[in-house]
C-alpha positions as CSV (number, residue, x, y, z in Angstrom):
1,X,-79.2,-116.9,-15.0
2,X,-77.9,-119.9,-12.4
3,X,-74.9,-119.4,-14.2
4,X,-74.1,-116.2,-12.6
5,X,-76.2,-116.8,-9.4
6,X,-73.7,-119.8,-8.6
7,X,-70.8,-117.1,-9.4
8,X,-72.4,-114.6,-7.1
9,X,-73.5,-117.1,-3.9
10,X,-69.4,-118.3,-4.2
11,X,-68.6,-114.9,-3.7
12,X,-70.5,-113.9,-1.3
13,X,-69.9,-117.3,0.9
14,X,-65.9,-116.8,-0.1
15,X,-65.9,-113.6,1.2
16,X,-68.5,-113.6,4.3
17,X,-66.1,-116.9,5.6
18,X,-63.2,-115.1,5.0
19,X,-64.2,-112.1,6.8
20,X,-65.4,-114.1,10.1
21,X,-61.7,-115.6,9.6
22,X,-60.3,-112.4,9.8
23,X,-62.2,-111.1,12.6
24,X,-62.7,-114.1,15.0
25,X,-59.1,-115.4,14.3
26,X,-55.1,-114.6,15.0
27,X,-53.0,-114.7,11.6
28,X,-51.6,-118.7,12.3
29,X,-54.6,-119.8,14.5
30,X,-55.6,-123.5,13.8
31,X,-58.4,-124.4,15.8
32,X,-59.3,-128.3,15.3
33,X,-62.8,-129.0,13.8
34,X,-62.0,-133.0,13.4
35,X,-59.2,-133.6,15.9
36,X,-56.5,-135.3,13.0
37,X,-58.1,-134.7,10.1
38,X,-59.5,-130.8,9.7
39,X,-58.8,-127.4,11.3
40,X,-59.6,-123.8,10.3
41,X,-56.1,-122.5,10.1
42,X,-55.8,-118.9,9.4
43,X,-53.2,-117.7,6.8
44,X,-52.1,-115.4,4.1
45,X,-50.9,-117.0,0.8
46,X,-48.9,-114.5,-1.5
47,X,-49.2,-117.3,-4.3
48,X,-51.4,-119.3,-6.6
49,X,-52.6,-122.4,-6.1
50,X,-50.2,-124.6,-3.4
51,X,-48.8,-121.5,-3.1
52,X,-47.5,-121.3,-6.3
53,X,-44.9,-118.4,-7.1
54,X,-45.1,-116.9,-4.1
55,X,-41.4,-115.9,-3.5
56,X,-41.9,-113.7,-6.8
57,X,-41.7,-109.8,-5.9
58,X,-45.0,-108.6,-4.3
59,X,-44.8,-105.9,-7.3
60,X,-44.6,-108.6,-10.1
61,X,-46.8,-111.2,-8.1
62,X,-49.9,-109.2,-7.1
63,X,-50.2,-107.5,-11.1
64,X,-49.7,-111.0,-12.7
65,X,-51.9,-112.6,-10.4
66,X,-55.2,-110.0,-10.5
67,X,-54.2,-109.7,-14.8
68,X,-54.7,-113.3,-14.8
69,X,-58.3,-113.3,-12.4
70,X,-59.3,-110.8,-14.9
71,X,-58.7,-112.4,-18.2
72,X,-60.3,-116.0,-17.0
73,X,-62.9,-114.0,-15.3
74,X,-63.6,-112.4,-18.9
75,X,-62.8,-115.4,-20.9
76,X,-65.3,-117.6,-18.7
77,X,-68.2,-115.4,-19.4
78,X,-67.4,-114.9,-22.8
79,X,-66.6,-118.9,-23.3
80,X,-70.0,-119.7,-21.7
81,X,-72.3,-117.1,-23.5
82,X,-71.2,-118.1,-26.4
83,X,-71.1,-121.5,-26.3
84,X,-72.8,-123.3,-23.1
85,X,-75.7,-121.2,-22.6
86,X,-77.7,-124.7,-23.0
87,X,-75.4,-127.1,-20.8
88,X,-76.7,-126.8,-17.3
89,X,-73.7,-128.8,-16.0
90,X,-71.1,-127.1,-18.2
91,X,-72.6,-123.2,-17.3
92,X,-73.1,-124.4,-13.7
93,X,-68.9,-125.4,-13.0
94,X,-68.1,-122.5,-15.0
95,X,-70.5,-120.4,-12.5
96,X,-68.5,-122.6,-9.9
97,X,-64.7,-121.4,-11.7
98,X,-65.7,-117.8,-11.7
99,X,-66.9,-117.2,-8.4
100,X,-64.0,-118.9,-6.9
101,X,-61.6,-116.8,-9.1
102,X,-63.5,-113.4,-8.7
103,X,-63.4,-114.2,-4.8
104,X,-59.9,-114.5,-4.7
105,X,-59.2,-111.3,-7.1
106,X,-61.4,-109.6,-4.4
107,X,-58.4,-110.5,-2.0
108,X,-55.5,-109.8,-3.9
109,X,-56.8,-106.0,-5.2
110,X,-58.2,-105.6,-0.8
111,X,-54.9,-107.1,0.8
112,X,-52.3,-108.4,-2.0
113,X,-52.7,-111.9,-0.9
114,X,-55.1,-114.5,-0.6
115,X,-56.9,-115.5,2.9
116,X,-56.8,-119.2,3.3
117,X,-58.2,-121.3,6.5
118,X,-59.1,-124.4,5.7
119,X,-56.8,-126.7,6.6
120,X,-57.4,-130.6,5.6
121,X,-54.7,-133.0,6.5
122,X,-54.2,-137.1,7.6
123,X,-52.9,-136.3,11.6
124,X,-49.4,-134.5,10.6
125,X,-49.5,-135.2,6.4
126,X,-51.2,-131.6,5.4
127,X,-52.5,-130.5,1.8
128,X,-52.2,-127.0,1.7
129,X,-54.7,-124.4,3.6
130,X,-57.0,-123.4,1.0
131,X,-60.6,-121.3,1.0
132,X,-64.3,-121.3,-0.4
133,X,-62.9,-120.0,-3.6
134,X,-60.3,-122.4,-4.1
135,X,-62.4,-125.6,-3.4
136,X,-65.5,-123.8,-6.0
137,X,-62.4,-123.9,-8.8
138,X,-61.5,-127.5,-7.7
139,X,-65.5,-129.1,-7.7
140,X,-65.9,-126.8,-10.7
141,X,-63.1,-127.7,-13.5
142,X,-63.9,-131.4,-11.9
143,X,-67.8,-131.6,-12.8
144,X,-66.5,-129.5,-16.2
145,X,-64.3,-132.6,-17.1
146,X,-67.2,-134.9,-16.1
147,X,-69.6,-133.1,-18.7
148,X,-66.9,-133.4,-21.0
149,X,-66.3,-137.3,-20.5
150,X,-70.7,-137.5,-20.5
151,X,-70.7,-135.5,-23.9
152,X,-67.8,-137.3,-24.9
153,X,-69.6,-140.8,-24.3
154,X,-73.2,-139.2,-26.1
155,X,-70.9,-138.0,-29.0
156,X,-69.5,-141.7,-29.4
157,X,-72.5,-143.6,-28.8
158,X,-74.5,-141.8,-31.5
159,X,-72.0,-143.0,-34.2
């Protein structure tokens, strides 16, 4: 059940922040949180990840893109019925991985891009401006390779 709870509270948090973004802030706003370091910096990204294949014609991008939410969103649930019901840490990332990429399919079908604000960067050396959703994929496919590496060590140790 925390499986899809931690789905569910991504969503909702990726979406209620993204709302306040769009109503409280202009398209390219950046408002400094920590002066150098972190803004929230409101802007639309057509792409994937870094903005990946976003010059690719809105009527090629947006399908790929929401065909692509909806198989992982599918093969996540299907992955982790089948075969993680009893790892807390495995279910709990991919509860992390599916809220993130349901919350961003949520933008895409709504506005055929992604809302993205937060915006960490070293003074003028920026990553790209990325969302709730995005960092829940990012903590979630990291603690998913750290349950891998723990199983991993339990697997080797027992030989």
């Amino acid at each position: 059940m925390s499986f899809y709870l931690i789905a569910l509270a991504v969503v909702l948090t990726d979406q209620i922040t993204k709302a306040m973004t769009i109503r409280f802030m202009r398209l390219g706003q950046s408002i400094p949180i920590i002066p150098g370091y972190f803004d929230l910096t409101f802007v639309l990204n057509p792409g994937a990840a870094f903005s990946l294949f976003a010059t690719l014609p809105e009527g090629i991008r947006n399908p790929f893109f929401i065909g692509i939410s909806v198989t992982a969103a599918i093969l996540i649930i299907v992955y982790r019925f089948r075969y993680l019901r009893q790892h807390r840490l495995a279910s709990a990332s991919l509860g992390l991985i599916l809220g993130g990429a349901v919350g961003n399919l949520i933008d895409r079908v709504r506005f055929g891009v992604v809302v993205d604000f937060l915006d960490a960067h070293l003074h003028q050396y920026h990553w790209p401006v990325f969302n709730v959703a995005d960092s829940a994929i990012s903590v979630g496919v990291t603690l998913m390779l750290l349950d891998m590496v723990l199983e991993w060590r339990k697997e080797k140790g027992s030989h």
